[in-house]
MARZA-152578 format. One line per field, with one value per residue: residue number from 1; residue in three letters; y, z, x of N, C-alpha, C in turn. Coordinates in steps of 0.2 Angstrom, whole numbers, plus 5000, padded with zeros to 4 digits. Layout:
BEGIN
n [NUM;...];
res [ALA;...];
nc2 [Y;...];
nc3 [Z;...];
nc1 [X;...];
cac2 [Y;...];
cac3 [Z;...];
cac1 [X;...];
cc2 [Y;...];
cc3 [Z;...];
cc1 [X;...];
//
This chain:
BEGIN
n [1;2;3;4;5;6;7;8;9;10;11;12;13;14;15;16;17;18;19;20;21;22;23;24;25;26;27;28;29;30;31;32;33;34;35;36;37;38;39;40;41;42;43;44;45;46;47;48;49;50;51;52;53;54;55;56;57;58;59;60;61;62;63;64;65;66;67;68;69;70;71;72;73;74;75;76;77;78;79;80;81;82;83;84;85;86;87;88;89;90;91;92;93;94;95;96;97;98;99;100;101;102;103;104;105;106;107;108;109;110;111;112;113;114;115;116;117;118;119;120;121;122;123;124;125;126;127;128;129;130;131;132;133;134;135;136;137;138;139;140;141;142;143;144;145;146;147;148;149;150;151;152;153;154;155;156;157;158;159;160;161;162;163;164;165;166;167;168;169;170;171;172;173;174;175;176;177;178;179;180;181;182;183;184;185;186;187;188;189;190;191;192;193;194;195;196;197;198;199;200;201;202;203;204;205;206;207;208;209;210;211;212;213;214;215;216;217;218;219;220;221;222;223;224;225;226;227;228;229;230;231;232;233;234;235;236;237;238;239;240;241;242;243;244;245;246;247;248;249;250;251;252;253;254;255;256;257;258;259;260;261;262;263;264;265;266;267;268;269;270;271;272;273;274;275;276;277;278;279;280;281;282;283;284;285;286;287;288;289;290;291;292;293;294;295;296;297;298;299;300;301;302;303;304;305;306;307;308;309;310;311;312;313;314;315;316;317;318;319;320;321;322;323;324;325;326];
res [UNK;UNK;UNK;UNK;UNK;UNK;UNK;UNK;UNK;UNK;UNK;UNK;UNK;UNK;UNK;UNK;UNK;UNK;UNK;UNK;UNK;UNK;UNK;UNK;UNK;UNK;UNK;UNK;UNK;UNK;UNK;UNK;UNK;UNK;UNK;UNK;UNK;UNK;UNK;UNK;UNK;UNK;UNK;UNK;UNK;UNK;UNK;UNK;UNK;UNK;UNK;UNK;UNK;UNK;UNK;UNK;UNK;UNK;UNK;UNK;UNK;UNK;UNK;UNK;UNK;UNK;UNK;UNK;UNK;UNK;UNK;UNK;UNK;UNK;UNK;UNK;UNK;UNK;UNK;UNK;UNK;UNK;UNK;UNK;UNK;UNK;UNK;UNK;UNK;UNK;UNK;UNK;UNK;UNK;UNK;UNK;UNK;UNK;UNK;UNK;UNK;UNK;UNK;UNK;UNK;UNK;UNK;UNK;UNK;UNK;UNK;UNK;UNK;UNK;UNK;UNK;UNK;UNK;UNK;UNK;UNK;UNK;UNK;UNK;UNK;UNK;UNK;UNK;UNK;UNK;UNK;UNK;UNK;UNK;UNK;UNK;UNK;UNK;UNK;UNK;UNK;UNK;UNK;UNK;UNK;UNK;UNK;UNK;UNK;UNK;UNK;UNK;UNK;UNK;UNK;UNK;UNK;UNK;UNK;UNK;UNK;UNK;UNK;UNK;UNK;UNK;UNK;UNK;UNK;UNK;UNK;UNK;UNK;UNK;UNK;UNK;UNK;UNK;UNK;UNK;UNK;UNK;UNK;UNK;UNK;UNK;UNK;UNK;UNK;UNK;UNK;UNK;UNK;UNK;UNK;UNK;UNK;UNK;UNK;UNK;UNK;UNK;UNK;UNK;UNK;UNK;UNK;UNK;UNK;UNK;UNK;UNK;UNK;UNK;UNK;UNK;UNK;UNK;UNK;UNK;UNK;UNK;UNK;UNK;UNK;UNK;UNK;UNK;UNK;UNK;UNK;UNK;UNK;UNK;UNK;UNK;UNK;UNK;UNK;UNK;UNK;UNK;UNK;UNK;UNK;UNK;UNK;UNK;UNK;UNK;UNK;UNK;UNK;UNK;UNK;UNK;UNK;UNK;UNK;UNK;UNK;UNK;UNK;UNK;UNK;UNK;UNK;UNK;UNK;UNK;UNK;UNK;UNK;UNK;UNK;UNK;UNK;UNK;UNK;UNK;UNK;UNK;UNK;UNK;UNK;UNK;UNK;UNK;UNK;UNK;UNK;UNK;UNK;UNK;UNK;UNK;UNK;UNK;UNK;UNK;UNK;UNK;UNK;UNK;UNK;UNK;UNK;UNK;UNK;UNK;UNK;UNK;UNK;UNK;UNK;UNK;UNK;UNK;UNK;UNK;UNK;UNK;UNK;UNK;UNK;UNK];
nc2 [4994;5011;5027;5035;5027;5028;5032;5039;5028;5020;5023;5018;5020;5016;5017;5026;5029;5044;5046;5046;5058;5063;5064;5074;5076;5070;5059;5066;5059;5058;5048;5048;5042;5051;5050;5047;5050;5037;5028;5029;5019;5014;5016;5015;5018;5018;5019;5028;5027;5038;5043;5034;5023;5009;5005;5002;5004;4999;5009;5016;5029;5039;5038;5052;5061;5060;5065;5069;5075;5064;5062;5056;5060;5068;5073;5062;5060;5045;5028;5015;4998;4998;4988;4984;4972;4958;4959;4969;4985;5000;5017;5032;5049;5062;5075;5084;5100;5109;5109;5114;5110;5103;5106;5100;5103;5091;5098;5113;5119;5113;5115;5107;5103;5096;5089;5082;5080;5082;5094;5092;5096;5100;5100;5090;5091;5080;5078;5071;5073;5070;5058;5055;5070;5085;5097;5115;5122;5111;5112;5125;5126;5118;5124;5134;5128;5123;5136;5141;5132;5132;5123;5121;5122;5108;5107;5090;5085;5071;5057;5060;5056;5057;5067;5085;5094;5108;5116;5114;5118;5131;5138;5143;5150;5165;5162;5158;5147;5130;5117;5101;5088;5069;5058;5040;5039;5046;5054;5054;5065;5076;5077;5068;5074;5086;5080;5075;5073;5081;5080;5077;5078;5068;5071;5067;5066;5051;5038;5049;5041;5043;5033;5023;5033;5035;5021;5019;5029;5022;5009;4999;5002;4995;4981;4991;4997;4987;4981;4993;4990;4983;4974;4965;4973;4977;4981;4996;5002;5011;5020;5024;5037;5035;5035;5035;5028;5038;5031;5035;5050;5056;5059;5051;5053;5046;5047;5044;5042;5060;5066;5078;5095;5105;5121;5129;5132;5140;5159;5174;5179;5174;5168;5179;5180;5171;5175;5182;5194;5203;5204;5210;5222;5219;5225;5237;5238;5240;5236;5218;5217;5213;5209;5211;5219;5234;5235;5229;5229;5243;5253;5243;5241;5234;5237;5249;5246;5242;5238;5223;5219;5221;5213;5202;5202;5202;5189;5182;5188;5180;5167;5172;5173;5162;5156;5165;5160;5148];
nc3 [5000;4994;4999;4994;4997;5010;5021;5034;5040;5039;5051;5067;5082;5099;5113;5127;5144;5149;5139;5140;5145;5163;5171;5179;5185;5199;5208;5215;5224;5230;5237;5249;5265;5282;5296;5311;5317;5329;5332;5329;5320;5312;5299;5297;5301;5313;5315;5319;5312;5306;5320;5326;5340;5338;5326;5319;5307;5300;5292;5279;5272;5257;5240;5235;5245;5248;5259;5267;5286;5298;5312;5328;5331;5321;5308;5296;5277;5274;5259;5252;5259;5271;5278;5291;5296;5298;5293;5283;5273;5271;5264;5267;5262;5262;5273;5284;5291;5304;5320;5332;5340;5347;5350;5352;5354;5353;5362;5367;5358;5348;5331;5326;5325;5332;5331;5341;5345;5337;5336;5349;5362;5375;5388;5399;5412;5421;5436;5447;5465;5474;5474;5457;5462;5460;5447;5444;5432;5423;5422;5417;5406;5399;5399;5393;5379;5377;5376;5365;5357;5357;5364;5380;5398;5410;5427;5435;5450;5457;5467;5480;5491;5498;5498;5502;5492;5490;5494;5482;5470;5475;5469;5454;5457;5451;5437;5434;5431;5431;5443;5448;5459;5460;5465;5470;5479;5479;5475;5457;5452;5451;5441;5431;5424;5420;5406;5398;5383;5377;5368;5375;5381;5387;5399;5405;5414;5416;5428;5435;5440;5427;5418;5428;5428;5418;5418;5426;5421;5410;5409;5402;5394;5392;5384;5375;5368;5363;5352;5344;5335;5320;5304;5306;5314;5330;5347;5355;5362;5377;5369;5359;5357;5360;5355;5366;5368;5378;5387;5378;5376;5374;5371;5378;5375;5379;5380;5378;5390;5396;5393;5391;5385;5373;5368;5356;5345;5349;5348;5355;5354;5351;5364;5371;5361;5365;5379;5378;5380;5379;5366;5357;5361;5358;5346;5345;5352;5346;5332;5336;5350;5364;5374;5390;5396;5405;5408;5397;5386;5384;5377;5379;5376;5382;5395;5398;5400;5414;5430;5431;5421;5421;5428;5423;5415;5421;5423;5411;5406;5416;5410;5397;5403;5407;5394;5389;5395;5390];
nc1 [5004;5004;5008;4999;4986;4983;4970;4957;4953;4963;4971;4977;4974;4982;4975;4981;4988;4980;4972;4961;4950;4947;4932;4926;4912;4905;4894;4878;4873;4860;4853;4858;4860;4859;4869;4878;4896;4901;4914;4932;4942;4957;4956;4942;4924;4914;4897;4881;4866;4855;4858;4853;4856;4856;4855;4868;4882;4896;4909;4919;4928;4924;4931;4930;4931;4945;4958;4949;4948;4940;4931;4925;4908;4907;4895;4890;4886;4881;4882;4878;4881;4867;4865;4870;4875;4887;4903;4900;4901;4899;4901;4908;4902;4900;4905;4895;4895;4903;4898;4904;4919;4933;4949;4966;4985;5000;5008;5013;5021;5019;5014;5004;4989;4973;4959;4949;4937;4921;4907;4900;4891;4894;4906;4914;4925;4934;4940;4950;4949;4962;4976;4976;4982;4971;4974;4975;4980;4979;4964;4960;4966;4958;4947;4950;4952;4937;4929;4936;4932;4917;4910;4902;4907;4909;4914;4918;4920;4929;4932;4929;4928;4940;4945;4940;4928;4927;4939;4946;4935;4933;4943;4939;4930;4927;4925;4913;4910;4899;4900;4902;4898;4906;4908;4913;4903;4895;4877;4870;4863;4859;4873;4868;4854;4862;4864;4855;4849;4859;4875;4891;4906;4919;4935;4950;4963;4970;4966;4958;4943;4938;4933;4925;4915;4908;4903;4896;4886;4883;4879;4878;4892;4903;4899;4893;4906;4911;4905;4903;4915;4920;4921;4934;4942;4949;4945;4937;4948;4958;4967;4957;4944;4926;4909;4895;4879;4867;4852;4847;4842;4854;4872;4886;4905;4919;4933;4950;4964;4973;4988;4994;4988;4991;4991;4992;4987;4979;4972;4974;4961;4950;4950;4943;4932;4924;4918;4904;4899;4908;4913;4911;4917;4931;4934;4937;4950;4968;4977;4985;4983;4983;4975;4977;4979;4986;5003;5006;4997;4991;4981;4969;4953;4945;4947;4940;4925;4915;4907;4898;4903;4916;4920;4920;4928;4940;4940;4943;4956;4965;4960;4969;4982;4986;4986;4998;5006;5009];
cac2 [5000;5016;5032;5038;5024;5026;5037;5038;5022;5015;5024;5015;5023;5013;5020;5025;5034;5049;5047;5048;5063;5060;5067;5078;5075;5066;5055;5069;5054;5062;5043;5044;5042;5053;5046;5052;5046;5034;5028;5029;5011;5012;5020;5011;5024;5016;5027;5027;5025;5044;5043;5028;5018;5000;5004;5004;5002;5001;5015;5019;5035;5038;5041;5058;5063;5062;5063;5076;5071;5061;5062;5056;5067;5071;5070;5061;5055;5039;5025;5005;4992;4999;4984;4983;4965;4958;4960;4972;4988;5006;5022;5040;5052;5068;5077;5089;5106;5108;5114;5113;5106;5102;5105;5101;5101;5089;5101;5124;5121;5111;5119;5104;5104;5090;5088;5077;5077;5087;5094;5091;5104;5101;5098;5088;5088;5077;5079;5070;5076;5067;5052;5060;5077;5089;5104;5121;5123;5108;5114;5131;5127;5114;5128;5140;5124;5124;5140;5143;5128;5134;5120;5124;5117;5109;5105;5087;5083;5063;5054;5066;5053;5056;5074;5088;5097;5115;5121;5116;5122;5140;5143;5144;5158;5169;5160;5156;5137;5124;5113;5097;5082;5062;5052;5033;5037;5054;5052;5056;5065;5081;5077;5064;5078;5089;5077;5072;5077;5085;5078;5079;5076;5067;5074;5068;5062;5043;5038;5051;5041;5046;5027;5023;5037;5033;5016;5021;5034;5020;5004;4996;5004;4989;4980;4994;4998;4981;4982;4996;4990;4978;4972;4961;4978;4978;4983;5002;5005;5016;5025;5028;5041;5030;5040;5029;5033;5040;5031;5037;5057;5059;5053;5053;5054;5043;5050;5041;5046;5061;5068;5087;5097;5108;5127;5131;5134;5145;5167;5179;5184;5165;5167;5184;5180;5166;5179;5187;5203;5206;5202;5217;5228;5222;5228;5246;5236;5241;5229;5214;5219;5204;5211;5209;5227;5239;5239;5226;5231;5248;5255;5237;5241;5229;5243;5255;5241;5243;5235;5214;5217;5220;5205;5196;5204;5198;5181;5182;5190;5175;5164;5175;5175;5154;5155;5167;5155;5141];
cac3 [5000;4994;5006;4995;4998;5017;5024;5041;5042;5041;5055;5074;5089;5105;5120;5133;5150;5150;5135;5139;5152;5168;5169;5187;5187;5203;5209;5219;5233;5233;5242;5255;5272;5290;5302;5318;5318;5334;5333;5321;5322;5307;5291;5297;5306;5315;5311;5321;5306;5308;5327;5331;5342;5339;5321;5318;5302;5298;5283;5275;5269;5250;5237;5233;5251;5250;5267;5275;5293;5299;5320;5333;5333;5315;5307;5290;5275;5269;5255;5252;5265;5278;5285;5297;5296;5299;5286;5276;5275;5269;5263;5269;5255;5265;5280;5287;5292;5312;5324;5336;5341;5354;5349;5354;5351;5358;5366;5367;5353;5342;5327;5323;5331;5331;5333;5346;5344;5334;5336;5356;5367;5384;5391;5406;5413;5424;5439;5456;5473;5477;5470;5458;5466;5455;5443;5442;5427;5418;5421;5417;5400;5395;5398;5385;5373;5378;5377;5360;5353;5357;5372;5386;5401;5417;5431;5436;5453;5459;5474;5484;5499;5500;5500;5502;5485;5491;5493;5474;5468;5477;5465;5449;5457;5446;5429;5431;5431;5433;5445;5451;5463;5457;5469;5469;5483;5476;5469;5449;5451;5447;5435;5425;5421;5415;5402;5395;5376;5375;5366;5381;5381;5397;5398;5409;5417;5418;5437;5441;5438;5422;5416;5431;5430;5411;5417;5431;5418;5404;5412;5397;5393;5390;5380;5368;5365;5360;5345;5338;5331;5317;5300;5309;5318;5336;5351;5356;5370;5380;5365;5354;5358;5357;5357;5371;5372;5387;5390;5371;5376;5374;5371;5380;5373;5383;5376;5382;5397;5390;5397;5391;5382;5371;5367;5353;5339;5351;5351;5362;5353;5352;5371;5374;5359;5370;5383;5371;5382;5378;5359;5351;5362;5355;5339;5348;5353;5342;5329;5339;5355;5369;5379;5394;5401;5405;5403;5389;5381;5388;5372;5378;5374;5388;5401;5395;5403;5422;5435;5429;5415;5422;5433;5416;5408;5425;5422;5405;5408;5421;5405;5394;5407;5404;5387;5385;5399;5385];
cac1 [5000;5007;5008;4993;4984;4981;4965;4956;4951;4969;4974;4975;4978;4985;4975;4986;4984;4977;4970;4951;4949;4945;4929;4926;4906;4901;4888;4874;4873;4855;4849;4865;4858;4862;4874;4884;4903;4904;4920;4936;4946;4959;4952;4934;4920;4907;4892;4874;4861;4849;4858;4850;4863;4855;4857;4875;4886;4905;4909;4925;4931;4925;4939;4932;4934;4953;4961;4946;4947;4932;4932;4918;4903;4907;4890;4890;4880;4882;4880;4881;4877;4868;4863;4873;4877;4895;4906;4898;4904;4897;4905;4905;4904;4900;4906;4892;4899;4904;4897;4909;4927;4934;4954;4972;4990;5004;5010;5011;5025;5017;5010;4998;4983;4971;4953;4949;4928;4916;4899;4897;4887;4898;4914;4915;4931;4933;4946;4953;4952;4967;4974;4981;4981;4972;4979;4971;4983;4973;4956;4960;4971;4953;4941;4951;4947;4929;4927;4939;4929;4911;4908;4899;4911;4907;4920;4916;4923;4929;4935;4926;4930;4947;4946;4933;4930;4927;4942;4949;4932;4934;4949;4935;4923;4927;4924;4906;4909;4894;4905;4899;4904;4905;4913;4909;4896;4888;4872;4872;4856;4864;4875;4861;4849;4865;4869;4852;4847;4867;4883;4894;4914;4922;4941;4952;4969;4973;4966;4954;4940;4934;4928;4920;4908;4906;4902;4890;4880;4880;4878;4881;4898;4910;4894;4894;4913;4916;4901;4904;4920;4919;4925;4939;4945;4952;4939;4937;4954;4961;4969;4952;4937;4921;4902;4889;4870;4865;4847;4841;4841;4861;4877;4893;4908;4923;4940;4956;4966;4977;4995;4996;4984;4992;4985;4996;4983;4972;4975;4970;4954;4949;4946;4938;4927;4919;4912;4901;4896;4916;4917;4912;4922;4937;4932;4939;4957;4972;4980;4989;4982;4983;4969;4980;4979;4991;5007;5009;4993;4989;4976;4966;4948;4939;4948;4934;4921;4915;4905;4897;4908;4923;4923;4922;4935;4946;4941;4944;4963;4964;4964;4973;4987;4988;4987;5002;5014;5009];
cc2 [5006;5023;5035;5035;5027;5033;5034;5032;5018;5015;5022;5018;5020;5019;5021;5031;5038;5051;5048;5052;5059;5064;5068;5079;5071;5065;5063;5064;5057;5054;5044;5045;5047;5050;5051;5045;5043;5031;5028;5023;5012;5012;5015;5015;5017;5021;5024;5031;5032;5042;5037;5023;5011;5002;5006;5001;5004;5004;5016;5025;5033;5041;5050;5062;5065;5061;5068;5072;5072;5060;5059;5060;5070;5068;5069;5058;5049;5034;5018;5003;4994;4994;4982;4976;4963;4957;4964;4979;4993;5012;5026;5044;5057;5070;5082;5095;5104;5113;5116;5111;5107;5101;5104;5100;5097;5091;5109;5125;5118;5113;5112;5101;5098;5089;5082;5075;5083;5086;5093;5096;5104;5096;5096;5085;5086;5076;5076;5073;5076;5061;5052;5065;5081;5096;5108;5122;5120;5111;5121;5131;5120;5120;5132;5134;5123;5129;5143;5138;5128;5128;5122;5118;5117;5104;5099;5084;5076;5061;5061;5062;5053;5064;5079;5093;5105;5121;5122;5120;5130;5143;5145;5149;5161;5168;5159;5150;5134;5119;5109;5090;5075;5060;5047;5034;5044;5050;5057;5060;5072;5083;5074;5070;5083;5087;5074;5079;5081;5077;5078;5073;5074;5068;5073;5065;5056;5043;5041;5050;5041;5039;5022;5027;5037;5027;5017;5026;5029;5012;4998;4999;4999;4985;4983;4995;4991;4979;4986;4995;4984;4977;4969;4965;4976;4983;4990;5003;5011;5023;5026;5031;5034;5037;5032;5031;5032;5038;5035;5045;5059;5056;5055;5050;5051;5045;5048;5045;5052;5066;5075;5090;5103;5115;5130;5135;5139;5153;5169;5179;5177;5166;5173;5184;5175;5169;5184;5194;5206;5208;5207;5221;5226;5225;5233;5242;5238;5234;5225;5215;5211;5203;5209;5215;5229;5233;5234;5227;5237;5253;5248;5240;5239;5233;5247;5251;5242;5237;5227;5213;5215;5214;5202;5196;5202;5191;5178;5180;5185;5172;5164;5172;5166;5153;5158;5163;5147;5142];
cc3 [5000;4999;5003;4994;5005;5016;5032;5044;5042;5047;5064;5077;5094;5110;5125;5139;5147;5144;5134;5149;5156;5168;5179;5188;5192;5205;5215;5227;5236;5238;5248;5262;5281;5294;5309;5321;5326;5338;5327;5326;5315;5302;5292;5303;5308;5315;5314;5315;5308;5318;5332;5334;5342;5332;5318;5312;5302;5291;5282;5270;5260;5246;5238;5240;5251;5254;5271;5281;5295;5308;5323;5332;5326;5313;5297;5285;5272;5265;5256;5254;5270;5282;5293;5301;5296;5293;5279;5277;5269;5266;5264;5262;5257;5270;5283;5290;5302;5315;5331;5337;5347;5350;5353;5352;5355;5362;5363;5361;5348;5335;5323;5326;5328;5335;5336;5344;5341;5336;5343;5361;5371;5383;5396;5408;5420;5429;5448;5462;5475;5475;5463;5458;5459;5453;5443;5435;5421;5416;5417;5407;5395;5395;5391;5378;5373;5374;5368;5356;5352;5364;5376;5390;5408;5421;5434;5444;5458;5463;5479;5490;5501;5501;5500;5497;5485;5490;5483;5472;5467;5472;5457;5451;5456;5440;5428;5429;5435;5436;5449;5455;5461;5458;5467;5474;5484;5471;5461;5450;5450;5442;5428;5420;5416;5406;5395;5390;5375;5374;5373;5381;5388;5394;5403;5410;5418;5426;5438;5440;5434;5418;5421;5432;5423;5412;5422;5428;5413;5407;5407;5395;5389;5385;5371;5366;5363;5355;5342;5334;5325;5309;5303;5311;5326;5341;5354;5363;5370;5373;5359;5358;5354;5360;5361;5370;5378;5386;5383;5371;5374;5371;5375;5377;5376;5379;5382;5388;5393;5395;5397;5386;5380;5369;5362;5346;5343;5353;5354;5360;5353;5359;5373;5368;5359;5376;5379;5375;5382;5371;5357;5356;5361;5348;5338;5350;5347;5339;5333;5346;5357;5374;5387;5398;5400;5409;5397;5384;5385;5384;5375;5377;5380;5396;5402;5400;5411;5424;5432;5425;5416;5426;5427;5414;5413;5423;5415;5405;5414;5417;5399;5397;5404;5397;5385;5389;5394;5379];
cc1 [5004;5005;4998;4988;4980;4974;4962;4955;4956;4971;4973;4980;4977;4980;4978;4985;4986;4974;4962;4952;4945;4937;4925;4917;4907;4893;4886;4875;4865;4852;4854;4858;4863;4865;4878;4890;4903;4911;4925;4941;4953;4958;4946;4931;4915;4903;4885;4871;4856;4852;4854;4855;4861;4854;4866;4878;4892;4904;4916;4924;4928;4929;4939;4930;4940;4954;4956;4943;4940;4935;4925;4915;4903;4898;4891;4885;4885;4879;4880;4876;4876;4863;4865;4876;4887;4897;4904;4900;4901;4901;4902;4905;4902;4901;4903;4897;4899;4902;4900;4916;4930;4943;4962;4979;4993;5005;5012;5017;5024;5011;5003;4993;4978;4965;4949;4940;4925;4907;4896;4897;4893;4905;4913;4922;4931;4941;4946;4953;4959;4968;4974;4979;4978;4976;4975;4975;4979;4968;4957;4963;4963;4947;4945;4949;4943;4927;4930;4933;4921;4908;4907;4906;4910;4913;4916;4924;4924;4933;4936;4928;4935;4948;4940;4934;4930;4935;4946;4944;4932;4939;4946;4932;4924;4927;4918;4906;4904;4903;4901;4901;4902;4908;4909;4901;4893;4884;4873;4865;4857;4868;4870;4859;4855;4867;4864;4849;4854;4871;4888;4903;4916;4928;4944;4959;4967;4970;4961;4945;4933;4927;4923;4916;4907;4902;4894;4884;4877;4882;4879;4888;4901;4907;4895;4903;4914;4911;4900;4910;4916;4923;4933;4945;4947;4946;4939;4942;4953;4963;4963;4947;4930;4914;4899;4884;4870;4857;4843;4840;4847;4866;4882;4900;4915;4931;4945;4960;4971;4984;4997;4991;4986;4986;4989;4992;4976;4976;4971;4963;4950;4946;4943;4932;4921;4915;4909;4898;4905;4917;4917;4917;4927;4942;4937;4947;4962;4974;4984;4989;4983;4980;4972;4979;4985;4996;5009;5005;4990;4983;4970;4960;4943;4941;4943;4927;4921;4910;4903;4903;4913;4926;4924;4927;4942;4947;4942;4953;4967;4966;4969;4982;4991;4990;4995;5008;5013;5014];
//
């Protein structure tokens, strides 16, 4: 066959990558289904079905996600198999916007901050009499993550029988803290009611029995953390956050024991934009203020503020003061 033989229909072209575009339409996912992340196991989410804890499925992360972090409390849609039967396994394909966040770093030098839970009303931080001896440093460096995260936060105070809780309390009367006592032989009947129909975060040091009052609100406790895992995953330890229902009104939220509580990703304005009768007035502060007062900030804006106010703006500059020895 001479050259001026050939025409179009001689000519064959080899397929080779990248030759048929990728094509950037996705599936709507308009049938996906509601869920609330319970546990993360090893790229495998446990996920209550519309929030119902006796319908539970295992989901995996879908491609066009990427790496967007998926946490407890996240609320997601998703697709597949949501029977919920062993060995079958669903996917996530959207991550609901946040309502919340409960964040922290390593530690006050590390720039990589890390979202411990999403989406939960309250903080319960949960602290020792004695045994091991409590921090004010602690409680004080979890409210500015409460409060930087939009959390309500309540002081939960345990092994009331070894010590008497008043006077650590007395060192909070000026924050305006719900503080409440859960020894082994306090009645729950104070704490209960705070907990029902909310999200609520328990937060605490190793020891100061944070899992026996876990165990004593959700009586089933150990039951559930060992069913939400599944697909031939490993059972909810010490080192994963697991969600429990609270009695069908709530959930709680059991987050491993934890050793420092980094504040590295939170700035000043972060914590005065948590007491909202402050927020606007630092509107009137100069560029880079630290709302700290005179003489580091002496133009402060929240100086201008008098009587209810001003006690706020102390208890504010209280946590200010932690945040800037982080």
């Amino acid at each position: 066959m001479g050259a001026r033989d050939y025409d179009e229909s001689d000519v064959r072209i080899r397929p080779g990558k990248g030759s048929r575009p990728r094509t950037k339409i996705r599936p709507d996912h308009a049938d996906a289904r509601s869920a609330m992340v319970v546990t993360v196991d090893r790229g495998r989410w446990g996920c209550a079905l519309d929030r119902d804890p006796l319908h539970r499925v295992v989901a995996m992360r879908a491609r066009e996600l990427g790496r967007t972090p998926i946490v407890v409390g996240d609320d997601v849609d998703i697709v597949g198999d949501l029977s919920g039967r062993p060995d079958t396994l669903a996917r996530i394909v959207r991550r609901g916007e946040r309502r919340t966040v409960l964040r922290r770093t390593a530690d006050d030098d590390d720039p990589t901050e890390r979202v411990v839970v999403a989406n939960a009303d309250q903080l319960l931080i949960v602290v020792a009499l004695a045994d091991p001896p409590p921090r004010t440093g602690f409680v004080e460096r979890t409210l500015i993550a409460a409060y930087a995260g939009g959390l309500k936060p309540i002081l939960c105070l345990t092994k009331s029988d070894l010590a008497a809780p008043e006077p650590f309390a007395a060192q909070f009367a000026d924050l305006d803290l719900t503080i409440v006592t859960a020894g082994r032989e306090d009645p729950l009947d104070v704490v209960s009611p705070m907990l029902a129909g909310k999200v609520t975060v328990f937060l605490g040091h190793s020891g100061v029995g944070k899992s026996t009052l876990v165990n004593r609100l959700v009586p089933d406790a150990d039951r559930a953390t060992g069913e939400v895992s599944g697909v031939g995953k490993g059972k909810h330890t010490s080192t994963q956050s697991v969600a429990l229902p609270l009695d069908g009104t709530g959930w709680v939220i059991d987050t491993p024991g934890i050793r420092s509580f980094g504040l590295a990703h939170i700035q000043p304005d972060d914590v005065i934009l948590a007491f909202s009768d402050l927020a606007e007035t630092i509107d009137d502060c100069p560029r880079g203020c630290g709302h700290m007062g005179p003489p580091a900030d002496p133009e402060c804006a929240l100086d201008t503020l008098s009587g209810p106010a001003a006690g706020r703006v102390a208890a504010a500059r209280r946590l200010l003061a932690v945040l800037k020895e982080a």
